[in-house]
Residue, then its C-alpha position, 0 to 999 in steps of 0.5 A: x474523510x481525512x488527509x494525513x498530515x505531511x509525514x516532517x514537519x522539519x523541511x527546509x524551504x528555501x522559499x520560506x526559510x529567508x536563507x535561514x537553515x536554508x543557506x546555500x553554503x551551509x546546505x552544500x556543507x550539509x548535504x556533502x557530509x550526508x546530513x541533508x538529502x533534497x527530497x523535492x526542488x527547494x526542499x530539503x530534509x535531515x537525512x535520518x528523519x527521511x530515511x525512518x519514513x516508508x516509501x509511501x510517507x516519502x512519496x505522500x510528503x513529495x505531493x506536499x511539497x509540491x502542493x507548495x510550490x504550485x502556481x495554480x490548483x492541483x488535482x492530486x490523483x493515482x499514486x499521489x492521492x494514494x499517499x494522501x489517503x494512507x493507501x498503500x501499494x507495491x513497487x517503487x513509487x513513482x518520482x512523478x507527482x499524478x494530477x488529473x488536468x481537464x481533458x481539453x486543456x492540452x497538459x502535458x507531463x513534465x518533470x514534476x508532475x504526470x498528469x492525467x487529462x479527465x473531465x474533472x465534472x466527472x471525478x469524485x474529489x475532495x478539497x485539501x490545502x487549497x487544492x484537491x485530490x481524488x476521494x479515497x473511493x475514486x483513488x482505488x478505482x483510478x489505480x484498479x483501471x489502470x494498473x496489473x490485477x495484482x496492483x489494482x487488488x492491492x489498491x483496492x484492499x487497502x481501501x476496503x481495509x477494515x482494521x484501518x484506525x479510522x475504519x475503512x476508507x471506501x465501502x465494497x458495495x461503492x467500489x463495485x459500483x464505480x468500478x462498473x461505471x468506469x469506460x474504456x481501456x481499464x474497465x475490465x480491470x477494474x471490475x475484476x479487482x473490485x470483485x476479487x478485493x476484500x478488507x480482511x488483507x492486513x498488509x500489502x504483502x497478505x493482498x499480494x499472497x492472495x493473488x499469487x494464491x489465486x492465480x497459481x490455482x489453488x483453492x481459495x482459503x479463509x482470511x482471519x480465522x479465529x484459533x484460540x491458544x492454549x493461554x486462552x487468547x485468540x490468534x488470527x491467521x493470515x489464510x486457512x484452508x479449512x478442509x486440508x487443515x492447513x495455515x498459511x502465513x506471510x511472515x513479515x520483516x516489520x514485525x521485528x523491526x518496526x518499533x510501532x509493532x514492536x511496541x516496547x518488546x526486543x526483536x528477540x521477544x518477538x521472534x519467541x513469541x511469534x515461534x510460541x503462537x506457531x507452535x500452539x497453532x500447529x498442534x491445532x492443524x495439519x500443516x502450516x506454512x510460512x513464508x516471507x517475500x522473497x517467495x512473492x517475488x518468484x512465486x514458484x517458491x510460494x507454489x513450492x513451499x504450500x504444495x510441500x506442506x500438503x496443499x492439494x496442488x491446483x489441477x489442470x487449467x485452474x490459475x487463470x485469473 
C-alpha cells in the first residue's frame, strides 16, 4: 500500500528556504497582492496552484507540512490519514491535523494538531516519512466509529472503491471484521456502516445518494447496471430500480469542469454527449431521474424529484436506517 506524494511540490519553507523565496518583505508583498496564501505555519503556496487542489489534496499537503515540522513522531490518523490514502469525504475538512497519541500519555489538542488517546499496540499503522499513519483498513473504521451513518458510509465506500487505479484500498470481508471488533461508543456505528458500505459508489456524491435513498424508504436500487447504447457501447448507471424500470443519476458539476474528466473535450461536447447517452437510456426505461447536489442537501428535493418520476414512494414506517 502507498501514500500519495504531497499534492505541490512548490512550497515555501521558511525553515528550508534560508530566506530565499521566503523573504519576509517579499512575502508580505506577495501575499498582499494576492499571489501567495499561507497554507500552514512557515509554509506558504502560489495562491493559483493551491486553489486548483481539492479539499482533500489541500488537506492531505497541510499533514505534510506538518509532517515537517514535527519535534517527534506523529501518528496521522482520522481525516489526515484519510487525505493520505486518497479517501475521500464530505463536509469541511477539519483546520486540525488528527493524531493518535498513547492513551496515558495525557496529549492534548492544540492549535495543530487534534489528537486522539489510543493504545497505539492496538491500531493497525504503517510507516511514511518518518512518522506513521493509520492503515487505509483502520482509517475507514476510525472514521465509521466516530462519524454520522452517512460520513462513516461515505469512508467506507471509498475504501472499498473498486474502480480506484490502484484497486481497492481495503477488502469487505476485513472491514466488517474490524468493524465488529471495535469497543465502546462507535461500535454500532461502525458495524452499521460496514454492513451497508459497498465498492460500486463511484463518487462521494453516489455514496451520499445512497444513504438519502435508504433512509427516506425507498427500495434499494442496483448500483452500475450495464445498458448498451445504440452505438454498441456500454453505459453504467449511477442506481437502477430493476421493477419499476427506472434510472437514477447524480449529475455532477466536475464532469464539465474537471480537466481530468474532460480529457481534451469543451464542457460543450460534454453536456452533448451526456444529453445523447440519457436520450438513448431513456428509450430504454420507463423513467429516469437526475439530480445534482443542491437535492443532497434538502433531501425532500431528492424525495420529491424520484416520487415525480415514478418511483413508488416509501410506505409507512420504512426510512428508519
Amino acid at each position: 500500500m502507498w501514500i500519495h506524494e504531497p499534492p505541490l511540490n512548490t512550497v515555501f519553507r521558511r525553515r528550508e528556504n534560508d530566506g530565499e523565496p521566503v523573504n519576509d518583505r517579499r512575502l508580505r508583498a506577495r501575499i498582499s497582492m494576492g499571489e501567495v496564501v499561507r497554507i500552514a505555519p512557515g509554509s506558504f503556496a502560489v495562491r493559483t496552484d493551491w486553489d486548483r487542489l481539492t479539499p482533500m489534496a489541500q488537506h492531505a499537503q497541510r499533514v505534510w507540512e506538518a509532517a515537517v515540522r514535527a519535534r517527534s513522531q506523529l501518528h496521522a490518523s482520522h481525516w489526515a490519514a484519510a487525505a493520505l490514502h486518497g479517501i475521500d469525504m464530505i463536509g469541511t475538512w477539519p483546520t486540525r491535523i488528527d493524531t493518535c497519541v498513547e492513551l496515558a500519555s495525557g496529549g492534548r489538542s492544540s492549535g495543530t494538531f487534534r489528537r486522539h488517546g489510543r493504545r497505539l499496540s492496538d491500531i493497525g499503522t504503517m510507516p511514511w516519512q518518518g512518522h506513521a499513519v493509520t492503515t487505509p483498513l483502520q482509517t475507514a473504521v476510525d472514521l465509521m466509529a466516530s462519524s454520522r451513518f452517512l460520513e462513516g458510509v461515505v469512508a467506507a465506500d471509498q475504501a472499498l472503491w473498486a474502480k480506484r487505479s490502484e484497486g481497492a484500498l481495503v477488502a469487505a470481508s476485513d472491514l466488517r471484521d474490524l468493524a465488529g471488533s471495535v469497543k465502546g461508543r462507535g461500535s454500532a456505528r461502525a458495524v452499521r456502516a460496514a454492513e451497508f458500505a459497498t465498492g460500486l459508489s463511484d463518487s462521494v456524491r453516489e455514496s451520499h445518494s445512497r444513504v438519502l435513498i435508504s433512509v427516506m424508504g425507498f427500495p434499494e436500487p442496483e448500483l452500475q447496471a450495464r445498458f448498451m447504447l445504440s452505438d454498441g457501447r456500454d453505459a453504467f448507471t449511477d442506481f437502477f430500480w430493476q421493477e419499476h424500470r427506472h434510472i437514477g443519476e447524480f449529475d455532477g458539476a466536475g464532469k464539465y469542469r474537471d480537466p481530468a474528466l474532460l480529457r481534451d473535450r469543451s464542457s460543450e461536447e460534454v453536456l452533448l454527449e451526456e444529453k445523447d447517452r440519457e436520450d438513448d437510456l431513456r428509450r430504454q426505461v420507463d423513467a429516469f431521474s437526475r439530480w445534482r447536489l443542491p437535492a443532497l442537501r434538502s433531501p425532500r428535493l431528492l424525495f420529491d424529484i424520484l416520487r415525480d418520476a415514478g418511483l413508488p414512494p416509501p410506505s409507512p414506517g420504512r426510512g428508519d436506517r
